[in-house]
Structures are given as structure tokens and as C-alpha cells.
VOLOZA-510939 format. One line per 4 residues: number of its first residue (from 1); their letters; for each residue x, y, z of C-alpha. Coordinates in steps of 0.25 Angstrom, whole numbers, plus 2048, in hexadecimal, padded with zeros to 3 digits. Layout:
BEGIN
NUM = A = X/Y/Z ~ ...
END
This chain:
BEGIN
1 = XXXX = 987/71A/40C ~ 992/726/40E ~ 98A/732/413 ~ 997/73A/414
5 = XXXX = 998/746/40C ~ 999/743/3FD ~ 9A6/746/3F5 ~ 9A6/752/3EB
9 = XXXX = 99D/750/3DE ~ 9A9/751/3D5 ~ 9B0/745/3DC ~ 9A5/73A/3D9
13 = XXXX = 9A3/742/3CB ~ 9B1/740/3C6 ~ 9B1/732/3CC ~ 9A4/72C/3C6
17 = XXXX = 9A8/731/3B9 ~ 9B7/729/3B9 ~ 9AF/71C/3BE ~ 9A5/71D/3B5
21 = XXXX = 9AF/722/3A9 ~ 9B7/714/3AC ~ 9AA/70C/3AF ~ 99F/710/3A7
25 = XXXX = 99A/704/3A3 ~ 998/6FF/3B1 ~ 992/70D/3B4 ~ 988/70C/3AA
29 = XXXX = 982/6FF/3AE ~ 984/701/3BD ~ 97E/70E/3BE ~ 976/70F/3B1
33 = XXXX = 972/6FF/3B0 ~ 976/700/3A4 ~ 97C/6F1/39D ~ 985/6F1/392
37 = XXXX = 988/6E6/388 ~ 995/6EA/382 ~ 990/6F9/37E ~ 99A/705/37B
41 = XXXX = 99A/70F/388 ~ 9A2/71C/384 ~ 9A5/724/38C ~ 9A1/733/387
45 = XXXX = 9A8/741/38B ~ 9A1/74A/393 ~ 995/751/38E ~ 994/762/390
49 = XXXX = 987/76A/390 ~ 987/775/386 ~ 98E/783/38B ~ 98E/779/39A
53 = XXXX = 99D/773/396 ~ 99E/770/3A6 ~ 992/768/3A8 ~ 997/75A/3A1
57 = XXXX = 990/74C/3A2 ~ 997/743/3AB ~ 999/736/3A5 ~ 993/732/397
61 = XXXX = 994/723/392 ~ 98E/720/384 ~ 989/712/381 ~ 989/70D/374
65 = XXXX = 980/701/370 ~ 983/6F7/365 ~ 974/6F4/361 ~ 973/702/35C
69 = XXXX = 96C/708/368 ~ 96F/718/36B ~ 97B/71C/373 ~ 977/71B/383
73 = XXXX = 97C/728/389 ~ 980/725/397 ~ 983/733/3A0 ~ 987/731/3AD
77 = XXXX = 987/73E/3B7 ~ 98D/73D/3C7 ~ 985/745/3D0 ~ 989/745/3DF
81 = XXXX = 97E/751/3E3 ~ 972/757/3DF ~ 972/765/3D7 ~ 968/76C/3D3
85 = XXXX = 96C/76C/3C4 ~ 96F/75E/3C3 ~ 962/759/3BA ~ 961/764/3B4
89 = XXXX = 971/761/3AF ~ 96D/754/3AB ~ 964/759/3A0 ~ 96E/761/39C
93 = XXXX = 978/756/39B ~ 96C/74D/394 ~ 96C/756/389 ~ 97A/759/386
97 = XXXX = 97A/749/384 ~ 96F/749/37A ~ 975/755/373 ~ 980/74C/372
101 = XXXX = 97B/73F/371 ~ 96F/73F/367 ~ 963/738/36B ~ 961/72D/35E
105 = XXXX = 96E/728/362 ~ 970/729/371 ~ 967/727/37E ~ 96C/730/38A
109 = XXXX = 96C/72A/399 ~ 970/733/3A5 ~ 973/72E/3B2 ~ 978/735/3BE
113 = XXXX = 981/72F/3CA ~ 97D/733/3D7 ~ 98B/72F/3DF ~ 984/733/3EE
117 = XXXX = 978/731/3EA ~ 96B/73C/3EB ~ 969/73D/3DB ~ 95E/744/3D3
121 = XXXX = 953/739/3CE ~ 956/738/3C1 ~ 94B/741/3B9 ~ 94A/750/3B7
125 = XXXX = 93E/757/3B1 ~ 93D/766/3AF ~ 933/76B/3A5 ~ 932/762/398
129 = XXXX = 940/75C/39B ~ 941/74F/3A3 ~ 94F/746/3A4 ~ 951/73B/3AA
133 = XXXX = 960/736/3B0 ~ 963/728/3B7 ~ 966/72E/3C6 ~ 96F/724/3CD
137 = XXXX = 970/725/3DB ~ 97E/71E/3DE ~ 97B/71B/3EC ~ 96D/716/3EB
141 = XXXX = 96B/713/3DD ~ 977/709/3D9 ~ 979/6FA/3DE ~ 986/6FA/3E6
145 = XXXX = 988/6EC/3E2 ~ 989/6EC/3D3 ~ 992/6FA/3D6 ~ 99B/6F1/3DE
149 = XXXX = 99E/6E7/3D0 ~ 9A4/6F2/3CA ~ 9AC/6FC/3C8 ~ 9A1/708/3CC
153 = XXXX = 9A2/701/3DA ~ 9A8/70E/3E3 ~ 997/711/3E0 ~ 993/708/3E8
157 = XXXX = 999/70F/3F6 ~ 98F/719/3F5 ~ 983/70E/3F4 ~ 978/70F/3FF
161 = XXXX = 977/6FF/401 ~ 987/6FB/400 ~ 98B/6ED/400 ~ 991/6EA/40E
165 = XXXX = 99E/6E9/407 ~ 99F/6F4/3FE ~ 9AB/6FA/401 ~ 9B4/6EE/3FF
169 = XXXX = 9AB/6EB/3F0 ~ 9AE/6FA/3EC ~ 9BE/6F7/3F0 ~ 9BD/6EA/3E8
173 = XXXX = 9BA/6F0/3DC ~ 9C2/6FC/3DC ~ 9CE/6F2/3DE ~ 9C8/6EA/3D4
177 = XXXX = 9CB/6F7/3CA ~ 9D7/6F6/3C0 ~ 9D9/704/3BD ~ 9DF/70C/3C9
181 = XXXX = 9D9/719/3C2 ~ 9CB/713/3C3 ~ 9CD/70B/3D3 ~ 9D1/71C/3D5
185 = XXXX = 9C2/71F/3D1 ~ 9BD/715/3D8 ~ 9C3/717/3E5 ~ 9C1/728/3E3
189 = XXXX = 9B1/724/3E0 ~ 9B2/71C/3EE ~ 9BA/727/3F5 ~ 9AF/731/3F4
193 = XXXX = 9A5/727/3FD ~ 9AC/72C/408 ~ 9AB/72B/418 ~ 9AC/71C/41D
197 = XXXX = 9A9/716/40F ~ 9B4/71D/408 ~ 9BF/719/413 ~ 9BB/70B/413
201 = XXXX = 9BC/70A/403 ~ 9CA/710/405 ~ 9CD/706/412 ~ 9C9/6FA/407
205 = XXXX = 9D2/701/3FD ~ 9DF/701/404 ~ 9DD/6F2/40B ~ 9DD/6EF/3FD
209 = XXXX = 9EA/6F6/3FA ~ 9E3/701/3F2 ~ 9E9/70D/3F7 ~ 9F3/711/3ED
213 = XXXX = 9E6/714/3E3 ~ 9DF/71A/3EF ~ 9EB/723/3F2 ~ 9E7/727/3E5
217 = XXXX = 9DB/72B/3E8 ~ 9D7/738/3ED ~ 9CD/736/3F6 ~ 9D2/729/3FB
221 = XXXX = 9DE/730/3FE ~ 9D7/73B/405 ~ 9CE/730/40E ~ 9DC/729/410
225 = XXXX = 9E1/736/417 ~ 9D7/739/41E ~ 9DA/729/425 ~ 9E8/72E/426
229 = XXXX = 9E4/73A/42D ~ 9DA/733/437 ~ 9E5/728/43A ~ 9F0/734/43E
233 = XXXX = 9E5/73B/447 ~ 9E0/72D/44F ~ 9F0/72A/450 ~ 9F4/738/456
237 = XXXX = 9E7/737/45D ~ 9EA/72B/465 ~ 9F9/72F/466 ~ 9F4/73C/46D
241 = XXXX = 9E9/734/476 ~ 9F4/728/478 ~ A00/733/47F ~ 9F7/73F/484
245 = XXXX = 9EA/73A/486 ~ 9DC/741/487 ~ 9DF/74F/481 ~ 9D6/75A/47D
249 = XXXX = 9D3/75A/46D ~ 9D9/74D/46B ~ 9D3/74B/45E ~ 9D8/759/45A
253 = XXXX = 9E6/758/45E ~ 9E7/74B/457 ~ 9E4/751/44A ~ 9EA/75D/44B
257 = XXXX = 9F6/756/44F ~ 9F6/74C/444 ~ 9F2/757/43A ~ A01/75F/43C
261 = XXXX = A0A/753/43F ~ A06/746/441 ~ A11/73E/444 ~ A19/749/449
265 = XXXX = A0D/74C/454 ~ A0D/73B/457 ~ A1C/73B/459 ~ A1A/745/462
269 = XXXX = A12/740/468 ~ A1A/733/469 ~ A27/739/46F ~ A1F/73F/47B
273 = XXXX = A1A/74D/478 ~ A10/754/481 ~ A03/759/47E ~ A08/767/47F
277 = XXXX = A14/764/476 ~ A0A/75E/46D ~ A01/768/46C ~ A0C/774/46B
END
């Protein structure tokens, strides 16, 4: 499990939403156990509060039976941290489905995704009010396995108990992928594991000749730059060791030196400057 710091709320938020948008049948019975036999799911716009226009629902699939049985209402929300107001929006968000959605025909489920984990119960109480909300812990609460047979597998790299070959499973699937736009989604979504995980998802990607969709991405591109930038400094670092040897702030130098010119600084180094004509 990745215990480096998490990416920004708003990146797993925009990310869930796409891979659920153009896999929702998957992500109702993966992370609702939900079974289909050939039901309608529709996906519905967002739904606003009264006089709230910027607190909207996240993701809202509807499924329609055949044998005449009401409307399931399936609202999905991504949570990465705690707040304090956050139960106390779900009621809010609960009722401005049943205003929407009448009860004779329509049954409500609510289920909140906890990308890194640390989620609320599931139950919220205060005075005569009580709701209840399936609480889904991402790292603990889903089985890596059955994320790894489909298309929700980038999940899976935040799971507590991982397969020992995770990583190559995850790249399988994303290669598997048709459309470029969703592989995009899918590499983002495993982007934001970060530290070793992430690099190692990228390595697997560009063995399998993958980099032109993760050039496109923008955190594979950042992760890919930072490489770069570690390869120049351990290059101008042993060059610098190799024709002046123990110095003072190696480290330092090295990076500074590959910071304002790298391959000028190397060929001058090369072509048999001193340390002082270096430094100057």
C-alpha cells in the first residue's frame, strides 16, 4: 500500500466519475453487488439542491426493471477525506432524489467511494432523522481480484492484500482497453497511486510500447520528467565524480549544473575544464 501523500480530491473525483460514466454496469455490481440480467441502466444528469446550485450528486445511474419493479436509484459520491459536513450532505442529496424521484415508483441507494480509504460507517442519526449509505472503503472493502477482470482494475493498486503481480494484471487490462480516451482514464486513475507503485505501472506501460497514450497523460508525463531529470543529475554526477573527484556539495553541483545546462555543463566537462572554470 502507497503511504505517500494522496493526490488532490478533485483528481480522483473527475477520474471515478469518467470510469464509472463509461462502465457503470461493471461498477454497480463490483461495488454495489448488484446483478443484472439485461436491465436498462441510464445514466441521469446531475442532481442540485435547492438555492445549493454547487453541491450536485456525482454519479446517478437508474435501473429499470421489466417485471414492473420500481426504478433503483443508484447515487454514487467519491470522497477522498473526511469533512465535517459530509453526512450531513448526504441527507441533503437524499432528499433532493426523493423530491425527484417519487417513492411509489423508485427506491433510492446511496453509496460512497472511499479512494484512500478512512470513510464514515455508513449511518447518520441526529434527532428523529436516520440514513443509511453503503460506505465503501476502496482499499479494504473491495476484492482486488474480481477488480483485476475488468475494467475498474487501476482500483485494485490501492488494495491492502494485492496479488503479487498486480502491477503487470493492471497493465494488462489497460492495454486490453479499445478506446484511447478511456486507456487515458485508466492510466490517470493509476497515476495518482503514486511513489514506487506508480513508477512501476508507468515502467510496464512503456515495455509495452504505451507511451504515446501515456505522453498523454498528464501525470504520467509529470512521473516521466521527473525520471528524466534524476537520469541527467546521476549522469553529471558521475561525470563530475569520474574528472574531479571527491568535491565538496557533489550532490548540489550536480543538480545545479544540470538545472541551467546540462549537456553544455557535460561537454565541458568532457573537453577538460577545471573546477574553477566550472564553477565560474
Amino acid at each position: 500500500m502507497n503511504d505517500s501523500k494522496p493526490a488532490a480530491a478533485r483528481d480522483f473525483d473527475g477520474l471515478y466519475k469518467a470510469l464509472l460514466e463509461a462502465h457503470p454496469r461493471d461498477a454497480l455490481r463490483q461495488l454495489c453487488g448488484v446483478r443484472l440480467n439485461g436491465e436498462e441502466v441510464i445514466l441521469d444528469g446531475p442532481t442540485e439542491l435547492p438555492r445549493q446550485r454547487n453541491r450536485q450528486t456525482d454519479k446517478t445511474f437508474l435501473v429499470r426493471h421489466n417485471d414492473g419493479a420500481p426504478t433503483d436509484i443508484y447515487h454514487f459520491e467519491f470522497q477522498v477525506r473526511r469533512t465535517e459536513d459530509f453526512q450531513e450532505r448526504m441527507v441533503s442529496y437524499w432528499a433532493s432524489l426523493a423530491l425527484k424521484y417519487r417513492q411509489d415508483g423508485h427506491r433510492i441507494h446511496q453509496v460512497v467511494l472511499w479512494p484512500v480509504g478512512g470513510g464514515y460507517p455508513g449511518r447518520f442519526r441526529r434527532d428523529r432523522v436516520q440514513i443509511d449509505y453503503r460506505s465503501v472503503n476502496v482499499p479494504d472493502d473491495l476484492d482486488p481480484a474480481a477488480l483485476l477482470a475488468g475494467p475498474l482494475a487501476p482500483l485494485a493498486l490501492w488494495s491492502e492484500k494485492p496479488p503479487p503481480d498486480l502491477v503487470e494484471r493492471v497493465v494488462d487490462r489497460i492495454e486490453a482497453t479499445g478506446a484511447a480516451e478511456e486507456q487515458l482514464v485508466q492510466i490517470e486513475l493509476s497515476m495518482l497511486v503514486r511513489g514506487p507503485l506508480a513508477n512501476e505501472v508507468l515502467n510496464a506501460l512503456r515495455r509495452r510500447g504505451m507511451s504515446n497514450v501515456l505522453e498523454q497523460s498528464e501525470l504520467g508525463r509529470e512521473i516521466l520528467e521527473k525520471g528524466l531529470e534524476k537520469g541527467r543529475v546521476e549522469s553529471m554526477r558521475t561525470a563530475l565524480q569520474a574528472k574531479y573527484g571527491e568535491i565538496a556539495d557533489l550532490d548540489e553541483l550536480a543538480q545545479q549544473l544540470s538545472a541551467s545546462d546540462h549537456n553544455g555543463n557535460l561537454a565541458r566537462i568532457i573537453g577538460g575544464a577545471s573546477l574553477a572554470e566550472l564553477l565560474s
